[in-house]
C-alpha positions in Angstrom: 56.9 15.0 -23.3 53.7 17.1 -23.0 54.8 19.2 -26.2 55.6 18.2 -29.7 59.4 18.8 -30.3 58.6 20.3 -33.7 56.8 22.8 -31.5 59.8 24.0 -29.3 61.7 25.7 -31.8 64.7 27.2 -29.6 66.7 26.8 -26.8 68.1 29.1 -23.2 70.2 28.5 -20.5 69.1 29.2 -16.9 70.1 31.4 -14.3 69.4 31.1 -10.7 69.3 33.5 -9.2 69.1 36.3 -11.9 72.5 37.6 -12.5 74.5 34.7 -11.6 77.7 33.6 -13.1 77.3 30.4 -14.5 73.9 28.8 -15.8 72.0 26.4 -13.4 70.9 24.5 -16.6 71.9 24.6 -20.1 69.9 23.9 -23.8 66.3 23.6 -22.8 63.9 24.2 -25.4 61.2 26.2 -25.6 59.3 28.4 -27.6 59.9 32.2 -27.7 56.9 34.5 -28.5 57.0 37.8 -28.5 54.1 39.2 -27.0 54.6 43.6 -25.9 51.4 44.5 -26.7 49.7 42.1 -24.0 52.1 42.1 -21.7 51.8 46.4 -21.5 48.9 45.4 -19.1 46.7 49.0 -18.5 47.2 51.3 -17.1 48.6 50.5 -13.6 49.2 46.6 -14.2 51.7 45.5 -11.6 53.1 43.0 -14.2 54.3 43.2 -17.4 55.9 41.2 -19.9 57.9 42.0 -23.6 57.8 37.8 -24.4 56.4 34.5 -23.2 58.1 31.2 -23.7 56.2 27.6 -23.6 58.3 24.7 -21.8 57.8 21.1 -20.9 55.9 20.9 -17.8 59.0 19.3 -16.1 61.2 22.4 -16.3 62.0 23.9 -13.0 62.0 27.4 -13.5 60.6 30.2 -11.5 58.7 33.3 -11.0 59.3 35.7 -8.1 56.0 37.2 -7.5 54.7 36.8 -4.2 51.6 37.7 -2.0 51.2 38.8 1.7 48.5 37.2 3.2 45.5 39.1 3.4 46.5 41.2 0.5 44.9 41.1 -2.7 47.9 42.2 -4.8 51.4 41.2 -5.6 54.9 42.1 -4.9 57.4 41.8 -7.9 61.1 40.5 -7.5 63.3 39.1 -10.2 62.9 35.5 -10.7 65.3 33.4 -12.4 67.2 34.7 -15.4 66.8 33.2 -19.0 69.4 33.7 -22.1 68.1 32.7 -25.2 69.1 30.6 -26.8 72.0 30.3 -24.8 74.8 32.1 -22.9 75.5 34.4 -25.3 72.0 35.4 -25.9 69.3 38.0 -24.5 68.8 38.0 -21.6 65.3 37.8 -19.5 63.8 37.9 -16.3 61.1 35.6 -15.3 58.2 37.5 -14.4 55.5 34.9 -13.8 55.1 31.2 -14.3 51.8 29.4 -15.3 50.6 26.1 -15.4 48.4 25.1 -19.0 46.2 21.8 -18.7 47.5 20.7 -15.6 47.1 17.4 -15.0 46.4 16.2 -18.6 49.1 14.7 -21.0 49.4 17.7 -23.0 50.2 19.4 -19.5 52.9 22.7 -20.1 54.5 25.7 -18.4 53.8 29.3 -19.6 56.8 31.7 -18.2 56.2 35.7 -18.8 59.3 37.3 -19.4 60.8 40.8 -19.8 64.1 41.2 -21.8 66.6 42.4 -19.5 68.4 45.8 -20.9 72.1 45.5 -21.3 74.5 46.2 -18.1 75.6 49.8 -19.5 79.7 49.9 -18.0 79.6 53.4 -17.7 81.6 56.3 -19.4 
């Protein structure tokens, strides 16, 4: 494993695609770090974030950000859907998925995520 266990400190269930009924995956761990004040961006930032989470780099989990060719800038979709730490939990969309010292033994995944506001059922 590329991180130390005492590092990953939670757990959350995947969702693919986001808002699906049951989780693809259940109890991977992770560590959640909020992180608002970054992920704001400036003014005009395509992406944003409210958290970031660091996962083994074996996960499969993914963004949904893609890029036209011959475009310099990105189009924004949900990616999958993460509750943490399970279920039950809050629930986030992944925003964007980054690789940290790739092909090293203390290789990693980054995943931006914005917490996903409650489904409101209405009056």
């Amino acid at each position: 494993m590329s991180l130390p266990v005492a590092f990953l400190t939670t757990t959350f269930d995947l969702y693919r695609p986001f808002g699906a009924a049951s989780p693809l995956t259940t109890g991977i761990a992770c560590r959640l770090v909020p992180d608002l004040a970054v992920g704001r961006g400036m003014t005009g930032a395509l992406l944003s974030w409210s958290h970031f989470i660091d996962v083994d780099a074996t996960i499969d989990i993914r963004d949904g950000c893609t890029r036209t060719a011959g475009m310099d800038s990105l189009q924004y979709a949900d990616g999958d859907e993460l509750r943490i730490p399970n279920g039950s939990g809050s629930r986030y969309v992944v925003v964007w998925v980054e690789w940290h010292n790739r092909d090293t033994p203390q290789q990693f995944k980054r995943v931006y995520l914005l917490r996903a506001a409650a489904v409101w059922p209405g009056p």
